[in-house]
C-alpha positions as CSV (number, residue, x, y, z in Angstrom):
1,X,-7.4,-75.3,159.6
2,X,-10.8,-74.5,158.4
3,X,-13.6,-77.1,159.2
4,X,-14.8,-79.8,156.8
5,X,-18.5,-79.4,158.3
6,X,-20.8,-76.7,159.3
7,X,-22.8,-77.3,162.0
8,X,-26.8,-76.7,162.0
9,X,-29.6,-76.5,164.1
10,X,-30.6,-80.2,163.0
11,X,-27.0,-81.7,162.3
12,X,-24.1,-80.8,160.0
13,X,-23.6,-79.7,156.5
14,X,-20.3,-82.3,155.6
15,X,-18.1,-80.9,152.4
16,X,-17.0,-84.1,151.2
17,X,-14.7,-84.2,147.4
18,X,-15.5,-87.4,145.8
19,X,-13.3,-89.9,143.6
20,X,-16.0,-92.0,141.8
21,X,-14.2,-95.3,140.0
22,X,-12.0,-96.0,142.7
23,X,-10.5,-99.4,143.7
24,X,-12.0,-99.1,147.3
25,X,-14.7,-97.6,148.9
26,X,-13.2,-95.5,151.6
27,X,-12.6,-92.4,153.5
28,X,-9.1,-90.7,153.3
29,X,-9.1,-88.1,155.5
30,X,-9.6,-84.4,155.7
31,X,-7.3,-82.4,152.8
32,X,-7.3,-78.6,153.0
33,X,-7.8,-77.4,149.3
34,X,-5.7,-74.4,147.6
35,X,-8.8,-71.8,148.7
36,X,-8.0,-72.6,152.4
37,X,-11.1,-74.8,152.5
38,X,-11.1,-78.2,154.5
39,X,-13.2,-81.3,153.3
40,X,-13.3,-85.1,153.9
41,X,-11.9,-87.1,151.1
42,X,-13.4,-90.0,149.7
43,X,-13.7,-92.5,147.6
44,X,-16.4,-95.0,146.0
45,X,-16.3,-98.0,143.8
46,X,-19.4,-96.5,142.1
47,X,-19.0,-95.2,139.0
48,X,-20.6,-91.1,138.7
49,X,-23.8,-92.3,136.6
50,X,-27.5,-92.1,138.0
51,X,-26.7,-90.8,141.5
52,X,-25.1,-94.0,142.0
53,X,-21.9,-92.9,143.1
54,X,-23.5,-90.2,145.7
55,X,-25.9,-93.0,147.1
56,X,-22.7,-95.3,147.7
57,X,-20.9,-92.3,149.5
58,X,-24.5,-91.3,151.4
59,X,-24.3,-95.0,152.6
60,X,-20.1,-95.0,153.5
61,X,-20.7,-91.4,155.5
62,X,-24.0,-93.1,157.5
63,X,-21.9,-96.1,158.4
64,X,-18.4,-94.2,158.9
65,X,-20.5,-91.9,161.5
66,X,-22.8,-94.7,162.8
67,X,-26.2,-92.6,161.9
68,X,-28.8,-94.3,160.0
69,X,-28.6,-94.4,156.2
70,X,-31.9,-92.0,155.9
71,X,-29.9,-89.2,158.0
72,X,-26.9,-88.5,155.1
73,X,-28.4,-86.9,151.7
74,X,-26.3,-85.1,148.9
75,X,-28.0,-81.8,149.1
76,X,-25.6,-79.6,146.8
77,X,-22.7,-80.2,144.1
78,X,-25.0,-83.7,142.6
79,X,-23.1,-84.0,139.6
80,X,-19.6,-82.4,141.4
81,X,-16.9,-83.7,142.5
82,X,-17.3,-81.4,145.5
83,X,-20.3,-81.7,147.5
84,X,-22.4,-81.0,150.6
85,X,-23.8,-83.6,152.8
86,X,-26.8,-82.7,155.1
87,X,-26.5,-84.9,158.2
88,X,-29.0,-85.1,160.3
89,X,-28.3,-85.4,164.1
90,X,-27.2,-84.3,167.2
91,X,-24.8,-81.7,165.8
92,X,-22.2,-82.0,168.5
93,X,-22.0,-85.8,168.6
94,X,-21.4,-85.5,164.7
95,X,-18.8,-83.1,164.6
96,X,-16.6,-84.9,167.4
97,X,-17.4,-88.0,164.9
98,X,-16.3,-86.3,161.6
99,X,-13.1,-85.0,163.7
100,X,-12.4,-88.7,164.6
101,X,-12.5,-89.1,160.7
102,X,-9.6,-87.4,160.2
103,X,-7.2,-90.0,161.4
């Protein structure tokens, strides 16, 4: 199975796919998609308008992975369902977190 994270010199790059207007805020799990790619499911009350839906997942991901809420940022795939995290950490420490994710 292919990783849902990339690791970096300054932390991890998280490929997270998004449901906005969900019941729950919460993280399902890793899913592999069709393309072989693996990313973290999630969820978010928010609805997709104004970033407000990838500032409620920034927040989830920094508590879910116990880094502080400045340390998660959407840096690609704003307005996607699919997007990249930038997580900034020790990139070990995150990665065993992320795998503990997974359920």
């Amino acid at each position: 199975m292919d990783s849902p994270f990339r690791p970096r010199d300054d932390g991890i790059d998280l490929f997270v796919r998004l449901t906005p207007n969900a019941a729950v805020d919460r993280i399902e799990g890793i899913e592999t998609a069709a393309d072989g790619r693996s990313h973290l499911k999630a969820r978010v009350r928010a609805v997709p308008e104004n970033g407000a839906a990838n500032t409620a997942l920034e927040r989830m991901v920094a508590k879910a992975l116990g880094v502080p809420g400045s340390a998660v940022s959407v840096v690609a795939g704003g307005t996607s369902r699919l997007k990249t995290l930038r997580i900034w950490g020790d990139a070990a420490e995150l990665a065993k977190r992320v795998e503990a994710l997974s359920g």
